[in-house]
C-alpha positions, 0 to 999 in steps of 0.5 A: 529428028534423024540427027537426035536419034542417032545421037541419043543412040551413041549415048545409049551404047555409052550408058550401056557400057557403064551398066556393063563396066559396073555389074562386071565388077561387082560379079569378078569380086564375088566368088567363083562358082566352076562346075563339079563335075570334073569333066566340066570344071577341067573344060571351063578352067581352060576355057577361062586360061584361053581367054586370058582370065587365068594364068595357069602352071604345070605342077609336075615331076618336072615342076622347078620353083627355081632354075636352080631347083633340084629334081623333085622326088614323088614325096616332095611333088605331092607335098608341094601339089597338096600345098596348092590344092589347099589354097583358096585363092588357087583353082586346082585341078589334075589332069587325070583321075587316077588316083593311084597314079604316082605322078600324077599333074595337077594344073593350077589357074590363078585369076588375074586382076580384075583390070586385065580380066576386063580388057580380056572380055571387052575385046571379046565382046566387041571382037568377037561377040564372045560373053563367056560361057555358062556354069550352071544353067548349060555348063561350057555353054556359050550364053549367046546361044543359051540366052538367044533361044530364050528371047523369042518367048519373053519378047512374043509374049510381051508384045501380045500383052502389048497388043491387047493392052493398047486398043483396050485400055484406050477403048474402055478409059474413054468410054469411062470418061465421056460416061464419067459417074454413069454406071459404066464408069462407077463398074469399070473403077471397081474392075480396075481397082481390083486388077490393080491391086493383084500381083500378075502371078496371083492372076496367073495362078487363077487362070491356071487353075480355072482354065487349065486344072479345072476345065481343061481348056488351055495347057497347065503348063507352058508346052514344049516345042514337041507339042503340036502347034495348035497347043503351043498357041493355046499356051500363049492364052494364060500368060498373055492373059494375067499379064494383060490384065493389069495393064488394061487396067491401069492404062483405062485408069490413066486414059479416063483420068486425063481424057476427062480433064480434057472434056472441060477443056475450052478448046473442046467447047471451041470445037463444038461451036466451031460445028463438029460434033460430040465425036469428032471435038472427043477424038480429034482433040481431047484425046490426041492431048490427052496422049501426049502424058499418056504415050510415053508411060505406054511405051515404058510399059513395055520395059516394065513388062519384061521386067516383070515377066521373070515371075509369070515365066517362072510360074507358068514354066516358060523358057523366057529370059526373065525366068533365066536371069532368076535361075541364073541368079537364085541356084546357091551358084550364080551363073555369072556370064549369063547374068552379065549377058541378060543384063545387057538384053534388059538394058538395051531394051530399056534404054532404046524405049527411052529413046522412043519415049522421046521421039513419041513427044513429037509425034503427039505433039507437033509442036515438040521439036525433038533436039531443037535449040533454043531461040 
């Protein structure tokens, strides 16, 4: 078991590599968004010249094209400095605002190919841990440390949802099952269909409205980190809610559908003449077997949350992960090095879940020898 966890885990930085490899591509052949503000823009272009994916040149009064170039006039500097300013493929910037000055040095950065720009930044990953910084969400920010503060919110938030999800989707589908086309059972598939049929920011919404707007019981908005402690706990209560919600619902549709197939079953009969009672033969039996498809689908769930949490974070204003990868993503200028970064958070998760999701067939099942040869 050891030895196929370690194994799946190499093939887990593998495959995240590849994800990596591709969205960096496909980021560097878009087109670049610096920051405006001058301050800025001059900070990131050196940022980028001193990480090596730009090259940069001096274009001044002392500027030669050639060795043999003669000395430039102030006509001629500013000639050949608008000629490079009106270059698309160039970034151009002088390193002053005088305007009147007569001469003045422009800094021109030329991006150098995607193949060099890569080298450059996996090494500084590797190295250095290093992702680059932020353009749009903090400018010159590095996103380790935007992107870091971030985690705590989408991941606590999560796994609350997980938390209530668990024991009351279990309870409540087997409940549904062994009164299977009682009135229970006929009340709980209603309030399932119903749940699953709403989008969580509609519910969210709800919640918002009811508890926090009209009532005034728990906070309208996600509050901030200057509130007192007591509110910053009531605001876990609406997200955690809308989002628990739904998957109650569905992991009660998915307990009750397997849980009474397993009822019929002739082990459970088997159990029951054996002398256990209605519970035992329930518990030790039909709804162990009836975990083995359902506990991998719980696990990935998780995946699913937090894929999902963008929009609840969006709506309810929590500063999560998933709510900057939208911003990040949505503002007219993507911020490049922050969606690189984010990606890497949701596709480690994913791809460790898928590494749990197969250890978890072992421990329902004993039978399932995880990384066994064949006979």
């Amino acid at each position: 078991m050891v030895r196929y966890f370690f194994k799946r885990l190499i093939w887990v930085f593998i495959v995240l590599w590849a994800i990596l490899t591709i969205t960096f591509i496909f980021l560097k052949i878009q087109p670049e968004y610096p920051p405006t503000k001058y301050d800025d823009k001059k900070a990131w272009l050196v940022k980028q010249w001193t990480d090596g994916y730009m090259t940069r040149l001096v274009v001044d009064i002392d500027y030669k094209p050639t060795s043999s170039s003669p000395q430039l006039t102030r006509d001629q500097l500013k000639v050949i400095q608008k000629e490079f300013e009106d270059n698309e493929d160039l970034y151009t910037i002088y390193t002053d605002q005088d305007h009147n000055s007569p001469q003045r040095v422009l800094w021109v950065f030329e991006r150098v190919p995607i193949v060099v720009q890569y080298k450059e930044w996996f090494m500084n990953v590797v190295t250095k841990f290093d992702w680059g910084t932020s353009t749009r969400i903090q400018i010159n920010m590095p996103v380790t440390t935007v992107l870091n503060r971030t985690f705590k919110y989408t991941i606590g938030v999560n796994l609350l949802v997980l938390l209530i999800q668990i024991p009351f989707g279990l309870l409540i589908g087997s409940i549904a099952a062994i009164k299977k086309d009682k009135f229970f059972d006929n009340f709980v598939s209603i309030v399932i269909m119903i749940f699953i049929s709403l989008p969580s920011f509609v519910v969210i919404m709800l919640l918002m409205k009811w508890f926090g707007s009209d009532l005034k019981w728990l906070p309208y908005q996600w509050p901030s980190e200057q509130m007192p402690l007591d509110m910053r706990l009531l605001g876990y209560i609406i997200p955690v809610m809308s989002l628990s919600l739904g998957g109650v619902a569905g992991l009660s549709r998915r307990v009750r559908a397997e849980l009474s197939e397993g009822l019929t079953q002739d082990y459970v009969l088997l159990a029951r003449t054996k002398g256990l009672t209605k519970k035992q033969a329930i518990f030790r039996h039909a709804l162990r077997n009836s975990l083995t498809p359902i506990l991998p689908g719980l696990i990935f769930s998780f995946v699913g949350l937090l894929g999902g949490a963008g929009i609840t974070e969006q709506v309810y204003g929590i500063p999560g992960a998933g709510r900057l990868f939208i911003d990040a993503s949505l503002r007219g200028a993507p911020d490049y090095n922050v969606i690189l970064y984010d990606t890497a958070f949701f596709g480690f998760i994913g791809l460790f879940t898928g590494i749990l999701i197969d250890i978890s067939y072992g421990l329902v099942d004993p039978r399932i020898k995880m990384g066994a040869k064949n006979a």
